[in-house]
N, C-alpha and C positions, 0 to 999 in steps of 0.2 A: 488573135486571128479574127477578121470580121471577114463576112461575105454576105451579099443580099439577100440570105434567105432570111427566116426566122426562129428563132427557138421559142416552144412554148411560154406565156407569160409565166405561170407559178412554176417553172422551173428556174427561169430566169429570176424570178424572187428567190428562189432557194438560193440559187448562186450567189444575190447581191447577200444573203445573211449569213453567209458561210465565213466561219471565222475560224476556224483551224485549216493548216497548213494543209495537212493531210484529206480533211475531209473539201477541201476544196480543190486537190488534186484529182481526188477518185470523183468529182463533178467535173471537175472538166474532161478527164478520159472519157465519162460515160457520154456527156457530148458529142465528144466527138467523136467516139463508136458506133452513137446513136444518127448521126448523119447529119445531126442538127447543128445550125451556127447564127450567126449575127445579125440582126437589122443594119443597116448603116445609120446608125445614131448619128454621126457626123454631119448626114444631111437632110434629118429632120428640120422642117419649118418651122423656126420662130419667130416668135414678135419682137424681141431686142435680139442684135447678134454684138458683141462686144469684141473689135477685133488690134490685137495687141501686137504693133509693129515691131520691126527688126530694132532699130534705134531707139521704141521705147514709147510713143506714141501711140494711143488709146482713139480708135475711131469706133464709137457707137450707131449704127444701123437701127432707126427705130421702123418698124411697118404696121402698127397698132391701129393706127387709121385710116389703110388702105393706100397712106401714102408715103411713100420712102423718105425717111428725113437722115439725115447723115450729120453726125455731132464728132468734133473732131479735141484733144485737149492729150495736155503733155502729161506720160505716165508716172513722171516723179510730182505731180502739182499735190500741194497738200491737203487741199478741197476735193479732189478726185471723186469722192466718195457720195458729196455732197451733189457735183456738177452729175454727176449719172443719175442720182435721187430724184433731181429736177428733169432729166429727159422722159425719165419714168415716170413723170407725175405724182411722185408720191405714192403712186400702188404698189405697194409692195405685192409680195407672192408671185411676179411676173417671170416665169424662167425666163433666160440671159445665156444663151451660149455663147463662148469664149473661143475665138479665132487666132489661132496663134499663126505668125507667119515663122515659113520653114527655118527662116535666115536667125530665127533666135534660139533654135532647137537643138541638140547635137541628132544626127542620124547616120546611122549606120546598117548596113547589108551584110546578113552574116548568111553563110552553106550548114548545113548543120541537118544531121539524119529525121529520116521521117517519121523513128521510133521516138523521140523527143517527144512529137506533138502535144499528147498530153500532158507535159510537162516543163511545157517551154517557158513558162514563166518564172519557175524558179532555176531552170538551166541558163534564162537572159541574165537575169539579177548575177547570179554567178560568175557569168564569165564579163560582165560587168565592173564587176570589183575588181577581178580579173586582170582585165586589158586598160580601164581605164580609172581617170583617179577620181571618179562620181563613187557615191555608196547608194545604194538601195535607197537607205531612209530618205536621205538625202534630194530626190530626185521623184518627179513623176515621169512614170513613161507609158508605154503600150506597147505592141507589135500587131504586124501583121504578115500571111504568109504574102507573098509576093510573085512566087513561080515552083515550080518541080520538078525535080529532075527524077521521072520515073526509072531509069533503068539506074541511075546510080544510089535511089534509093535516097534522095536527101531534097530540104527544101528551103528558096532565098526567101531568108526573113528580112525582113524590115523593122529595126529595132528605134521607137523615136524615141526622145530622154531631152528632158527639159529641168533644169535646177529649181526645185519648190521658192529659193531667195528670189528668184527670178517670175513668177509666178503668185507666189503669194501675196505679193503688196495689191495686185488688183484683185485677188477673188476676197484678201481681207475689207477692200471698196464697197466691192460688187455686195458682201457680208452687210457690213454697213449701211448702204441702199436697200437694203431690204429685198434684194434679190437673189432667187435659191440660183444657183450657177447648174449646166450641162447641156449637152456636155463639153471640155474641154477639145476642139478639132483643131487641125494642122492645117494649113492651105494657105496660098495666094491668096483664093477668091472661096468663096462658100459652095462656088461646084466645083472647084478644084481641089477638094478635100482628100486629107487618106483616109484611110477606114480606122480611124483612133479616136481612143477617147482617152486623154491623160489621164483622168480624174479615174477611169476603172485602175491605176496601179499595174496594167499587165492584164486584169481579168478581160472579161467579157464586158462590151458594151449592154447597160443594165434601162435601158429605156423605161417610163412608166411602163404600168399596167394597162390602162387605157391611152398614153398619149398619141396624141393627134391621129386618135380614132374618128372614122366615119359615120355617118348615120348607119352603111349595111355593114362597118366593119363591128358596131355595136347591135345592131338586130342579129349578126351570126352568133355575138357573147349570146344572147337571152337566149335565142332557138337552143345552144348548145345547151345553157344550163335547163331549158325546159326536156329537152330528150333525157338528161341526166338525171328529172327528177323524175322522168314519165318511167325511166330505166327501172330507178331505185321502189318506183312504188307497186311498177309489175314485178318485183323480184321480191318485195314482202309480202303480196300476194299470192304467190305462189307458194312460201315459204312457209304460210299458215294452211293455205288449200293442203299440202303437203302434209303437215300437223297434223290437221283435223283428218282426212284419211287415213292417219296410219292410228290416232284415237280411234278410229271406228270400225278397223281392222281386229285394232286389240280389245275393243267391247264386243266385237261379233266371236270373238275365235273364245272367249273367257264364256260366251253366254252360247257357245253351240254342245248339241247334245252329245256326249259321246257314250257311246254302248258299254256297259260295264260287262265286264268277264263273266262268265256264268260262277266259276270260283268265289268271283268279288258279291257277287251277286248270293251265292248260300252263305255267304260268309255275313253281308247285310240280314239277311231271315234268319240267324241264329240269333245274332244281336237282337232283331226287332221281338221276335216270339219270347224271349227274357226280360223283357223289359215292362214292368207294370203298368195299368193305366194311370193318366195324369192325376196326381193327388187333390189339385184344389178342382177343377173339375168333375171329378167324382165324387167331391164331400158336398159340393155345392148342388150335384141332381140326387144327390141321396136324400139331403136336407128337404130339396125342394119335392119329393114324394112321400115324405113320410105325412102323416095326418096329424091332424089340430091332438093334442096330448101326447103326442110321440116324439119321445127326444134323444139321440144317438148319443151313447159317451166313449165309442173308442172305434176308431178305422184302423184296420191293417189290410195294405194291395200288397199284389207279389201280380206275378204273371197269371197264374190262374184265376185272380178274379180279387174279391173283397169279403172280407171276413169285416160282420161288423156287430156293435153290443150297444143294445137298447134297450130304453126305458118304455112300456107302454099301458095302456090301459085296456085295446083290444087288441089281443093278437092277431086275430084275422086281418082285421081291416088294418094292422101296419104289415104284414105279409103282402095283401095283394098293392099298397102303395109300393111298395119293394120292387114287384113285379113290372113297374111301369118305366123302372129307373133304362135310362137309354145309354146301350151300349153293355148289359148284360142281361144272361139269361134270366129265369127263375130263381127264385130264394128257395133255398131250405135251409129247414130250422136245427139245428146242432144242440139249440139248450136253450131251458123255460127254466126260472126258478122265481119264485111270488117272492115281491121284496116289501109291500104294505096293499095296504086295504086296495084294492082296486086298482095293483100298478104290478106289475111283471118285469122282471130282465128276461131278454131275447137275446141269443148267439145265433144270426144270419149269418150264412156265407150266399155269395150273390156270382153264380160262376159269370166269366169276361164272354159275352156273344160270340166271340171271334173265335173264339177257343175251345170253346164247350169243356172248359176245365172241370175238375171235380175233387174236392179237399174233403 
């Protein structure tokens, strides 16, 4: 089925690479659900038109130079291949669409329901085998819708079918010359075409991607793919803005203060008030007050404070160093015992300031 609208390029790519039966049925339903249909490939402009009469004669249409030259030569010649190579100058890559006249085609007009549509090309082939003695493989064809009978609910197809023996000896030419063929059209004349392309098998007409695009039909591509990427790059921005606020939602809700119970809270001051002063911290300012011949040989902390045993030479003067230690109160003395000529053990306990402990 073709009609002047267009279907998007990359779906029409999808379509062309669809190779399962199946998955190229539920493509063309969605087509046609989607509201979408055909270019008329049939009457895109070309530079060669290669047009293959009823009786078998091959007329070449070249327009490459602005001016229409018309090359005429018998379809069975066994140079064929050669003589088209020389119209085309030897450039190869040049598409070549292929003009079949009606009078070598079989065509036929079938009534056939509207529910078919998406599946009208394997219900042609079918009823194909069918009614006539063509097979599928055997044969290139197309369709088109043609008309509709809304209240009966059914639509005239036009089914066109051409025999590949019939056909193949020029596109294997055209092959040969070094030119890609499409698409395959029907017609008298080039504007008298139907909306087929042999060469789609029944699908959808598959035009390039870009062909016989304009300068604004190629400035809408770039605007479109630049909105597309202007889209995608305000949508990762956002994505990460997004991120980073909800990072900084969950740094502020982890770092805000929250009131503890008063329960939680005696329950902390039971803990804290049991708990001894820091060890290496208090050997380290005990050390650092004691005076030049005084040397500690044993700490023991608890929560009340530090019990500690030294060695010294003057008692006073390592008592009032004692006194200076930060973070407890006053020393008292617990035990003096003389251990050599001019040297003392001392048993200090040193209560914790905060406390006013007493052992």
């Amino acid at each position: 089925m073709n009609a002047p609208s267009a279907v998007p390029s990359g779906l029409r790519l999808l379509l062309a690479g669809a190779r399962s039966p199946r998955l190229r049925q539920a493509l063309d339903a969605a087509v046609h659900l989607s509201g979408f249909s055909e270019p008329r490939a049939d009457r895109l402009p070309t530079a060669l038109t290669v047009h293959l009469g009823a009786p078998g004669a091959v007329t070449v249409t070249d327009r490459r130079e602005g001016e229409v030259r018309t090359y005429r030569f018998a379809g069975e010649a066994d140079d064929l291949a050669e003589r088209i190579a020389a119209v085309a100058g030897g450039r190869g890559g040049v598409r070549a669409k292929v003009l079949l006249d009606p009078g070598a085609c079989f065509i036929r007009a079938l009534d056939l329901p509207s529910a078919a549509l998406p599946r009208m090309r394997a219900l042609l082939a079918e009823e194909l085998e069918a009614a006539t003695p063509f097979r599928a493989g055997a044969v290139y064809s197309d369709w088109f819708v043609e008309g509709e009978d809304v209240a009966g609910r059914t639509l005239r197809v036009r089914h066109v079918v051409i025999k590949k023996a019939r056909l193949d000896p020029l596109l294997d030419a055209l092959a040969r010359a070094g030119l890609p063929v499409g698409p395959v059209a029907v017609g008298r004349a080039e504007d008298q075409t139907m909306p087929v392309d042999l060469l789609s098998h029944g699908h959808r007409a598959l035009p390039a991607l870009l062909g016989g695009a304009r300068a604004g039909d190629l400035g809408l591509w770039l605007g479109a793919g630049l909105l597309l990427a202007l889209a995608f790059a305000g949508w990762r921005a956002h994505q990460d803005a997004t991120l980073a606020a909800l990072d900084g939602a969950f740094a502020a809700a982890r770092h805000a203060v929250v009131p503890v119970p008063p329960p939680v809270q005696a329950g902390l001051a039971v803990i804290e008030a049991g708990r001894a002063p820091p060890l290496a911290r208090s050997w380290d300012a005990l050390a650092a007050a004691l005076p030049d011949g005084a040397s500690a040989t044993s700490l023991h902390l608890d929560a009340t404070g530090a019990l500690l045993t030294l060695t010294a030479g003057d008692e006073a003067e390592a008592l009032a160093g004692l006194a200076r230690v930060p973070g407890f109160g006053p020393p008292s003395l617990r035990g003096s015992l003389a251990e050599a000529p001019g040297l003392t053990r001392l048993v200090v306990f040193l209560p914790r300031a905060d406390r006013g402990g007493v052992r």
